[in-house]
C-alpha positions in Angstrom: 54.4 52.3 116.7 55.6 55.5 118.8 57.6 56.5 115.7 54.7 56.3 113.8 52.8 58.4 115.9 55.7 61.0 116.3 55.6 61.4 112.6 52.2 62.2 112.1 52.4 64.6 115.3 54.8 66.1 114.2 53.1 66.2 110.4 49.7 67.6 111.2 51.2 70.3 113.4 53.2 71.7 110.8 50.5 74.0 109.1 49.4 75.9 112.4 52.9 76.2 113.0 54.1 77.2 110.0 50.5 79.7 109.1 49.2 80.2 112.1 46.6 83.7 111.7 48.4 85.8 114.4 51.7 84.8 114.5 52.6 83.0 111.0 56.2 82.1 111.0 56.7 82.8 107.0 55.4 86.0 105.6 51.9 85.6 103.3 51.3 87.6 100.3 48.5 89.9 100.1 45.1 88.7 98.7 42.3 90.4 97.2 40.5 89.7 100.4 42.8 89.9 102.9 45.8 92.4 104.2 49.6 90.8 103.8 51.1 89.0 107.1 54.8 89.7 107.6 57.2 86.7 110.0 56.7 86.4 113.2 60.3 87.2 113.0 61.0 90.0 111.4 58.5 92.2 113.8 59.7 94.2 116.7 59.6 92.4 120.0 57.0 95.5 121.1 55.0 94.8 117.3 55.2 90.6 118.9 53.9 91.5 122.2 51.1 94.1 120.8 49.9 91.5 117.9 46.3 90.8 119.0 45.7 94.3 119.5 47.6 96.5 117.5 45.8 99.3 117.8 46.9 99.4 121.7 50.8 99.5 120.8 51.0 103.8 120.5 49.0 104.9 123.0 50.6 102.6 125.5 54.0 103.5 124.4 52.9 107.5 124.9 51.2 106.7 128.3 55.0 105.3 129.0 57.2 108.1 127.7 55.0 110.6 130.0 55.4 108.3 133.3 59.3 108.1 131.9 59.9 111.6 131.3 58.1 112.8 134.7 60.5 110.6 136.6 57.3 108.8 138.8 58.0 105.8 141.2 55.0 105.2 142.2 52.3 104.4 139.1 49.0 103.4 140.1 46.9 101.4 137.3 43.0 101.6 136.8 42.3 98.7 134.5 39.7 96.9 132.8 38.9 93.3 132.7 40.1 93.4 129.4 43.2 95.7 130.0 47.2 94.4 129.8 49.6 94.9 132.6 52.4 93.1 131.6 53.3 95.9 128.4 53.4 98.4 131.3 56.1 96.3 133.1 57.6 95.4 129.8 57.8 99.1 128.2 59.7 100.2 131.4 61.9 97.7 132.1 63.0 98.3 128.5 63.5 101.8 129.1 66.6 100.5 131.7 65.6 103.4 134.3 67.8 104.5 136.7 65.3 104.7 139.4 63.0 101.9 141.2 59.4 101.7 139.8 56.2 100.5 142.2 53.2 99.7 140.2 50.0 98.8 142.0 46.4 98.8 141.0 44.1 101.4 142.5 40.3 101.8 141.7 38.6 104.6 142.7 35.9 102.5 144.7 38.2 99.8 145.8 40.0 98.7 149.0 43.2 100.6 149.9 45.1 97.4 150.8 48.4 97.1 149.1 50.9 93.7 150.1 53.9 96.1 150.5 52.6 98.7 152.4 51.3 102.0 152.3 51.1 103.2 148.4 50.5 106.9 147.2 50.6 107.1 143.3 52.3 109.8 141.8 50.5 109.0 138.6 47.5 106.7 137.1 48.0 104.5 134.1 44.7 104.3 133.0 43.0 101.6 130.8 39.3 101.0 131.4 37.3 102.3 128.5 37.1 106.5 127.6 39.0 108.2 130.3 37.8 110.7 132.3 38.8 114.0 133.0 39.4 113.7 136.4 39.8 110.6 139.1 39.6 110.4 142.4 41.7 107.9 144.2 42.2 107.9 148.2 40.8 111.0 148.6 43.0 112.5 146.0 42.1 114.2 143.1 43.7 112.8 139.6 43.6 115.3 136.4 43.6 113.1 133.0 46.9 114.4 130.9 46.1 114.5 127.1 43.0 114.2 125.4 40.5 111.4 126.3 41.2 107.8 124.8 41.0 104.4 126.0 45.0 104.8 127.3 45.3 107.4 129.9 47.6 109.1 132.0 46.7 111.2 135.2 49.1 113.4 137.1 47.6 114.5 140.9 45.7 118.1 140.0 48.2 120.0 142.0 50.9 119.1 139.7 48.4 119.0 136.8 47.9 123.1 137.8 51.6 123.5 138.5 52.2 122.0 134.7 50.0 124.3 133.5 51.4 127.8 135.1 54.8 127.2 134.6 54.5 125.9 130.4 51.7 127.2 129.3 51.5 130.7 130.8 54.6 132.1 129.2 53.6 131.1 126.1 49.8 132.9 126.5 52.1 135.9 127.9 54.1 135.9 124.8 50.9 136.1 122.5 50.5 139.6 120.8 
C-alpha cells in the first residue's frame, strides 16, 4: 500500500518538476504564443536568483558596483514592501570584499533604533518605487546618484558635491 502511494507521488509530481513555468528543469521551445524557456540549469546563479523579476537583475547589479567601487561599510536600505534584500547581501558577498559591510534599513520617517548600535550610512540602497532626488535620513541629507529609477543609490550631499568638483569640473574646464 505505501509503495503504491509512493509511486503515484512520485508520478503526479513529475510534470511540475520537470515544467514547472519559472523554473522548468528542461529547456521548452519557442511557441507562436509564448517566448522560449531555457534549464533551470544552464542560467547564471544571479539569472536563478533574479527569475521572477528579471527586469530587477541590472539595476541591482549597478546599484552594487557603485557601493563596491566607493569602498562604503555602512549601506543603509530604503525598501518597499515589495523590495529584495537578500540580492544585496548576495551581490556583495559574491564580490569577496576585503572589507566588513553593515547593512541596515533606514526610512526617512522611521525610528533610529538599530540592534548593534549606533549606524551612520555612508550610502542608501534605495528600492521603494521612482527615487528621488534627494533623502533625508537622521538629519542628513542624501543626494540620488544616477538618473531616477526604481533601484537607487544615494551618496551624503557633501560627498555628492565633492564628486562633482573634483570629476566633472576639469572636464567643463577643458571644454573650448
Amino acid at each position: 500500500m505505501i509503495t503504491a502511494l509512493l509511486l503515484v507521488l512520485s508520478l503526479t509530481s513529475l510534470p511540475v518538476l520537470f515544467f514547472n513555468e519559472s523554473r522548468g528543469l528542461f529547456p521548452r521551445p519557442s511557441l507562436p504564443w509564448g517566448q522560449s524557456h531555457p534549464s533551470y540549469l544552464t542560467r547564471t546563479a544571479n539569472e536563478r536568483l533574479f527569475k521572477n523579476q528579471e527586469q530587477a537583475l541590472g539595476p541591482y547589479q549597478s546599484a552594487v558596483d557603485s557601493i563596491v567601487y566607493e569602498k562604503v561599510s555602512q549601506i543603509g536600505l530604503v525598501l518597499g514592501p515589495d523590495s529584495w534584500e537578500y540580492p544585496i547581501w548576495r551581490l556583495l558577498r559574491d564580490r569577496k570584499l576585503d572589507y566588513s559591510v553593515r547593512i541596515e534599513h533606514v526610512a526617512p520617517a522611521g525610528s533610529s533604533h538599530w540592534p548593534l548600535g549606533t549606524f551612520a550610512p555612508d550610502v542608501l540602497f534605495w528600492s521603494h518605487g521612482e527615487a528621488p532626488a534627494s533623502l533625508a535620513i537622521d538629519g542628513k541629507v542624501f543626494l540620488r546618484n544616477g538618473p531616477p529609477g526604481a533601484v537607487a543609490v544615494f551618496y551624503p550631499s557633501q560627498y555628492s558635491l565633492f564628486k562633482l568638483i573634483v570629476f566633472f569640473v576639469p572636464m567643463w574646464a577643458n571644454c573650448d
